[in-house]
N, C-alpha and C positions, 0 to 999 in steps of 0.2 A: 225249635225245641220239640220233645214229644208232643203228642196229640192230647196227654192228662193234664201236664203242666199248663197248655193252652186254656184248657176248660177250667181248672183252678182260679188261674189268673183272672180270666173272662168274668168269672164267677165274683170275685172278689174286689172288682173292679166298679160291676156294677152294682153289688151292694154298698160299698162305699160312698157310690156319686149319688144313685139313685134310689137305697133301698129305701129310705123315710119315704119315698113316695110310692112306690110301688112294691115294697116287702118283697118275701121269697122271691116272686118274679121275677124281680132283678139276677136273680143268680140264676136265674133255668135263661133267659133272651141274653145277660152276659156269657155264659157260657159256651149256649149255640152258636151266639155271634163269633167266637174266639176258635170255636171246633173246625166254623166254613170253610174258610179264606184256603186250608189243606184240600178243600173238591178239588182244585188244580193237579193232582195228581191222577186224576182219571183221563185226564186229557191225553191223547196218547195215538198212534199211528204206528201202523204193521208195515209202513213203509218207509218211515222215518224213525228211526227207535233215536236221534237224540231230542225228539219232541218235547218226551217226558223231563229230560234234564233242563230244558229251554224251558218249559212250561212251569217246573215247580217253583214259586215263591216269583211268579210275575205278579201279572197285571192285579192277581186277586189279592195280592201285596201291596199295594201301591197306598198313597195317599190318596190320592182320584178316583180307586175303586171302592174305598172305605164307606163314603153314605149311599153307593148303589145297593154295594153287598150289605149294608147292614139293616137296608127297605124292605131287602128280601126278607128276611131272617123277620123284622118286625113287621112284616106284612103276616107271617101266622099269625100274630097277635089280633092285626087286626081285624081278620075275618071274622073274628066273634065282635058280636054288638057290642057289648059289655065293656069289652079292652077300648076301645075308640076313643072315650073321652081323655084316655091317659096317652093319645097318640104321641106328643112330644116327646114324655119322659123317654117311652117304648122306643122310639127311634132315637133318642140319644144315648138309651143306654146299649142299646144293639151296634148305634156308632161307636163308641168306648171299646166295647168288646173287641169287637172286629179289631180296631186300630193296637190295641195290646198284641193282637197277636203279630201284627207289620213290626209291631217295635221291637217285639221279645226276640225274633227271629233276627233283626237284624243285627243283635247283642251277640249273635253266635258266628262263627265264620264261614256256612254257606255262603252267604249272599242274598241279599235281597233287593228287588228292584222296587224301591221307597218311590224311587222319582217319577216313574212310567208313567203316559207318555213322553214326556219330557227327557229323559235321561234313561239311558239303559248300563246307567251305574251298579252295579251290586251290592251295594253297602252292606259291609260285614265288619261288628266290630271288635270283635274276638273277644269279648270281655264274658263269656259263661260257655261252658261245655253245651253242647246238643243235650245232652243226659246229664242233668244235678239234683239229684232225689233232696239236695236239703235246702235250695231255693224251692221244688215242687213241694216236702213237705211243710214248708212254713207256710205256700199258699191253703193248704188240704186243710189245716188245724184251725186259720185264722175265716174261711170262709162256713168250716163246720162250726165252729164256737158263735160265729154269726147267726145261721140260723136255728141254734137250739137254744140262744139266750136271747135272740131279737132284738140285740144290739149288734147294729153295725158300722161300731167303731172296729171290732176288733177286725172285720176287714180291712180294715184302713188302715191297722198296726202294721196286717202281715204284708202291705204294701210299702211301708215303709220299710219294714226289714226286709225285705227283698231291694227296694231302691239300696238300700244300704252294704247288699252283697253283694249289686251291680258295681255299686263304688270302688269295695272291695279288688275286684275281679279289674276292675279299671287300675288302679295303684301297684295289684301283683302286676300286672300286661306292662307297664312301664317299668316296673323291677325288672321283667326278664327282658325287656329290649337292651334296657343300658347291661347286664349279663351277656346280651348277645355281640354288641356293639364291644365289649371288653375281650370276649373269646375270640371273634374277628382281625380285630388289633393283633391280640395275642397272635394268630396264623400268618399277620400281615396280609390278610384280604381286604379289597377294597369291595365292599357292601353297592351294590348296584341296586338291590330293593331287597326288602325283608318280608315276614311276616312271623308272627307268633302267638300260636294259639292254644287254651286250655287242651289239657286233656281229658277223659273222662272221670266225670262225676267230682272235680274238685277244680282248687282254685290253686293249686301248690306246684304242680309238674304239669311245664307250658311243653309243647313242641316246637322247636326253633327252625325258620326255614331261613336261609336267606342265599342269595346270586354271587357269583363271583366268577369272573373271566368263564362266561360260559356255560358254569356249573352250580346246580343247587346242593346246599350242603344242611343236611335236617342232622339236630341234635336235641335229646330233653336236655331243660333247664330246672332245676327245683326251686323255687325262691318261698322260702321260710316266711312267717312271721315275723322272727326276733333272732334271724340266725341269718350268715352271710350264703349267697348263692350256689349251687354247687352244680357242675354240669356232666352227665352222662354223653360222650363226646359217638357220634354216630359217624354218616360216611358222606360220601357224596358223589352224585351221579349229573352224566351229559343233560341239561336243559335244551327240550327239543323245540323246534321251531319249524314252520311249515317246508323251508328250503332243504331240511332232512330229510323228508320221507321219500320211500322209495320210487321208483317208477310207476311199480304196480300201485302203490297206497296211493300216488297223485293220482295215476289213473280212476281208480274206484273212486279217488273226494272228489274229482271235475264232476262224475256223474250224479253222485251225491255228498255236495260240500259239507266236512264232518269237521273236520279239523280245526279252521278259524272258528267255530261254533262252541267245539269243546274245549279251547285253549280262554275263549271268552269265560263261558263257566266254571273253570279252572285258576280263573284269574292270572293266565299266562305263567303258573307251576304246571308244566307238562312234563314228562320225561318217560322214558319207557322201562318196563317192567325190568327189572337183571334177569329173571328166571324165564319171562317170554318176551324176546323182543319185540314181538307180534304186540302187544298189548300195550297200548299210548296208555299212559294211565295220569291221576293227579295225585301231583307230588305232597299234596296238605293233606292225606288222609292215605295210612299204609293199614295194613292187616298184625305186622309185625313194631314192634318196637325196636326193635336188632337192626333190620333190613328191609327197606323199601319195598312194599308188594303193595299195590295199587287196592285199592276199596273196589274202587270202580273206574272205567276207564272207555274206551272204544279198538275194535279191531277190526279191520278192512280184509273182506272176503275178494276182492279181486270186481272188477268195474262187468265182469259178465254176470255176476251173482242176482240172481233178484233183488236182494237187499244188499250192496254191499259193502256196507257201513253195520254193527255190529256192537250196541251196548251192551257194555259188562257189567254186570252187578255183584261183587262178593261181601257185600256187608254180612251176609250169615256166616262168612265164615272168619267175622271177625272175633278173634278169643282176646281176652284179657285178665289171668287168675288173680282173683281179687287178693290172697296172700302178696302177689307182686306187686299187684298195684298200690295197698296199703304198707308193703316197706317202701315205695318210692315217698309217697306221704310224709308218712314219717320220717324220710330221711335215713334210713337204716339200709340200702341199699347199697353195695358195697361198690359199684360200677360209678355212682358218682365220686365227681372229684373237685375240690374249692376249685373256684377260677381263678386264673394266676392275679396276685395283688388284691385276692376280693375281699373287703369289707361292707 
C-alpha cells in the first residue's frame, strides 16, 4: 500500500491497543513503526539493478523482522529518561505498527515475504488495490476523531471498518474467480493457474489473468454488488519461460542471472512486451487496459555491457482517466459484456 495509508493505519492501531496507556504517543511510535519497514527500498546496487525488486517487501516484511524493526523505532523513545518506564507498552506498540504494515501489504498483489527466513513465499492476497483512498480515508477520520476527542475507541471503529472492507474485497476476489472459471469454460481453456486482482482504487473491476496451453490471457471482470458479473474480454499473449530467451539474453543472464530472479517476483506471469520484444515484462500489472504494456520489467544489454541486465520502470507513465475508470464502476461501460449463463 501507499506510504499515507501505512502511517494511518500504524496510527490507529496503536491508539487502539495502546492509547489508554500512552495517549497521543501512540499514534506518533504506531505510525513510524508502520512508515519503516518501506527503508528497504534504498537498498539498491549500480551493478545489480534487480536488487531493488528483490529487496522491496523482504526481510524488513517478515514476521522475524517485526520486534527487531520495531526496537529500533522504540529505541527513540527510549533515549529520553522519561519514556523508559512505559518501555513495554512503547515496544509493543511499535510491534503492532510495524506488523500492520507486513499484513496490509500482503492484502495487495505484490508479494510479500511474511515467512523469511523460512520461506521465500510471496504472499499476496489480492484482496485491496495498492491505492484505495476510501480504506486510507476511513483510517485518516477514525485516527483524527481520536486524538481531538481523546477517545480511542473511535480508532478501533475505523479498524473495524476497514477489517470489514478487507472482507468485502475477499467475497468480490471469489465473485470474479467463479466469473473467470465461467468465461474459461465458456473458451473451453483448461486453466493451468489463475490470478485475479483489484484494480485501482475500488473493489468492483478485478483484472483477470489466467494460463492456458502456454498462454496468458488477462481480461477485466466487473462483479457488482446486486448485479450479475459482466466481463470486458482482452487478449492474450506467449507466456515466457527461461528456455525462450535468446542466445544473446542467455548469454548476458549466465553473467548476470536476471531472469529466474524476475520470473520469481513476477510470480511466474512473464511474457514480453507486443510493442518491444526486447522488454520481459510482468504480465499482472500493464500501462494499458486495451493492451499489455509492461509497468515494469527487465532488458538485457548484451553479456559485454557493464551492466547487462537492465530495470525498467514505467509506472509514471501509467495514466488511468478517472471519467473511465468511474464508468467501469458503475457499470456504464459499454465494452463489457454479461458472461454467457451469468447470474
Amino acid at each position: 500500500m501507499d506510504p499515507l495509508t501505512h502511517v494511518f493505519l500504524g496510527a490507529a492501531v496503536g491508539l487502539a491497543v495502546c492509547g489508554k496507556r500512552l495517549g497521543p504517543r501512540a499514534a506518533a511510535i504506531g505510525a513510524l513503526a508502520a512508515f519503516a519497514p518501506d527503508a528497504d527500498i534504498f537498498i539498491r546496487s549500480e551493478r545489480d539493478p534487480l536488487v531493488y525488486a528483490e529487496f522491496h517487501r523482504h526481510f524488513t516484511h517478515s514476521f522475524a523482522f517485526t520486534p527487531v524493526g520495531a526496537l529500533i523505532i522504540a529505541s527513540l523513545w527510549f533515549a529520553w529518561p522519561k519514556q523508559r518506564p512505559d518501555w513495554k507498552p512503547i515496544w509493543l506498540c511499535a510491534t503492532l505498527g510495524w506488523l500492520s504494515h507486513c499484513l496490509l501489504d500482503a492484502t495487495t498483489s505484490w508479494g510479500t515475504r511474511l515467512f523469511w527466513p523460512f520461506s521465500d513465499h510471496r504472499a499476496g492476497w489480492d484482496l485491496i488495490a495498492i491505492v484505495d483512498p476510501t480504506f486510507t480515508l476511513v483510517l485518516a477520520v477514525g485516527v483524527a476523531l481520536a486524538l481531538k476527542r481523546k477517545h480511542w475507541r473511535f480508532a478501533s471503529t475505523s479498524l473495524l471498518v476497514c477489517a470489514g472492507y478487507l472482507l468485502l474485497g475477499g467475497i468480490q476476489h471469489q465473485r470474479a474467480l467463479t466469473a473467470q472459471a465461467r468465461l474459461a469454460s465458456e473458451r473451453a481453456h483448461h486453466v493451468v493457474r489463475c490470478e485475479m486482482m483489484p484494480t485501482w482504487a475500488n473493489l468492483f473491476v478485478w483484472r483477470s489473468l489466467y494460463e492456458h496451453d502456454g498462454r496468458i490471457y488477462s481480461d477485466r471482470i466487473r462483479v457488482g454488488i446486486l448485479c450479475v458479473p459482466t466481463v470486458r474480454e482482452g487478449g492474450a499473449l506467449p507466456k515466457l519461460v527461461a528456455g525462450q530467451l535468446s542466445s544473446e539474453e542467455r548469454a548476458a543472464d549466465e553473467r548476470l542471472p536476471a531472469f529466474a530472479r524476475f520470473a520469481h517476483f513476477s510470480d511466474g506471469w512473464v511474457a514480453r512486451s507486443p510493442s518491444e520484444s526486447a522488454l520481459i515484462g510482468d504480465a499482472r500489472y500493464s500501462l494499458d487496459a486495451e493492451t499489455f504494456e509492461p509497468i515494469w520489467g527487465i532488458r538485457y544489454h548484451g553479456a559485454s555491457a557493464v551492466v547487462p541486465v537492465e530495470w525498467v520502470n514505467r509506472t509514471r507513465g501509467r495514466r488511468k482517466a478517472l471519467d473511465d475508470l468511474w464508468s467501469e464502476i458503475r457499470g456504464r461501460d459499454p465494452a463489457y459484456n454479461p458472461l454467457p449463463d451469468g447470474r
